[in-house]
Each structure stands twice: as structure tokens, then as C-alpha cells.
C-alpha positions in Angstrom: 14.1 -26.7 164.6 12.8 -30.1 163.5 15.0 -32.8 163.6 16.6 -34.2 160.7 18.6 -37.9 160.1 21.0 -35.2 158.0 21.9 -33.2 160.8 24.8 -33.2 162.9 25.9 -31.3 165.7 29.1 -30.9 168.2 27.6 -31.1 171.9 28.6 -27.3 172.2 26.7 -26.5 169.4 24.0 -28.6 171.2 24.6 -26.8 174.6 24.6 -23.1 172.9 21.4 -23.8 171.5 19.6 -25.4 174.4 21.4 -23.3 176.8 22.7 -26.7 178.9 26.4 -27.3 180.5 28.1 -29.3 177.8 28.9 -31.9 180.9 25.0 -32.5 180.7 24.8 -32.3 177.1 27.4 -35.4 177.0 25.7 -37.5 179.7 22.0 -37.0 177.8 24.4 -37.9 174.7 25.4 -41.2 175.8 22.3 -41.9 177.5 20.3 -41.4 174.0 23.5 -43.5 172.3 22.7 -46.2 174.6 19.1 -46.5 173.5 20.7 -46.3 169.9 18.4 -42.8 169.3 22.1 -40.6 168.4 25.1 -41.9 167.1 28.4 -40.3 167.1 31.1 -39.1 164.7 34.7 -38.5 164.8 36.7 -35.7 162.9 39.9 -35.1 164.8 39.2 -33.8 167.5 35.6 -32.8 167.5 33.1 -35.5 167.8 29.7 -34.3 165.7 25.9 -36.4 166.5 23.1 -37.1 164.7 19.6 -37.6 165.7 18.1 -40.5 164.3 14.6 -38.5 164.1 12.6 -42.0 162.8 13.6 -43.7 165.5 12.8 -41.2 167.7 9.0 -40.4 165.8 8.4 -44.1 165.8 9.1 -44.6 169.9 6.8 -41.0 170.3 3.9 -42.8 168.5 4.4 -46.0 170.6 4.2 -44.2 173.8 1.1 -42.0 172.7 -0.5 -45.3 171.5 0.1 -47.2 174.7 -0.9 -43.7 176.9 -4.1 -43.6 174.9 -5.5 -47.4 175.3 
């Protein structure tokens, strides 16, 4: 599934799909709200999380550009 600024997700969405403990999904969760990659949601209860794909595309390229020098 390609990521999308539009989509958001619960982490047990996250952890049915990639077939990780929700525990880890969380810690990977902060960890990429750190770097300011995901941010976070609340409705109630349920906190939902969206990937900020650009961010994310933009870092990719950096990386491949400073790999390939």
C-alpha cells in the first residue's frame, strides 16, 4: 500500500497489517514522531497516525543521494 499524507491508522490497525506486537508498533511510533515523520491524533480513546509520506520520500532521496556520491 503506498503511503498517503491522507491516511490514518490506529497502531492495531498498524500491527494487524504488519503482523508486529502493538508494544513495538508504539515504540517505532514515537520513535518516527520524534523525527517529526508521523504525527498523532486523538478521538476518545483511540489515538489514529498519519505518515507524513513527503517527508519521508524527501529523507529516502537524501540518503540515496549521499549513498551514491
Amino acid at each position: 500500500m503506498p503511503p498517503s499524507d491522507r491516511r490514518t491508522d490506529h497502531h492495531f490497525e498498524l500491527a494487524t497489517r504488519t503482523g508486529i506486537g502493538e508494544p513495538q508498533v508504539s515504540r517505532h511510533l514515537k520513535r518516527l514522531r520524534d523525527f517529526g515523520l508521523v504525527s498523532s491524533r486523538r478521538e476518545g480513546r483511540m489515538v489514529f497516525h498519519r505518515l507524513h509520506a513527503e517527508l519521508l520520500l524527501n529523507l529516502g532521496a537524501e540518503v540515496l543521494t549521499t549513498i551514491m556520491r
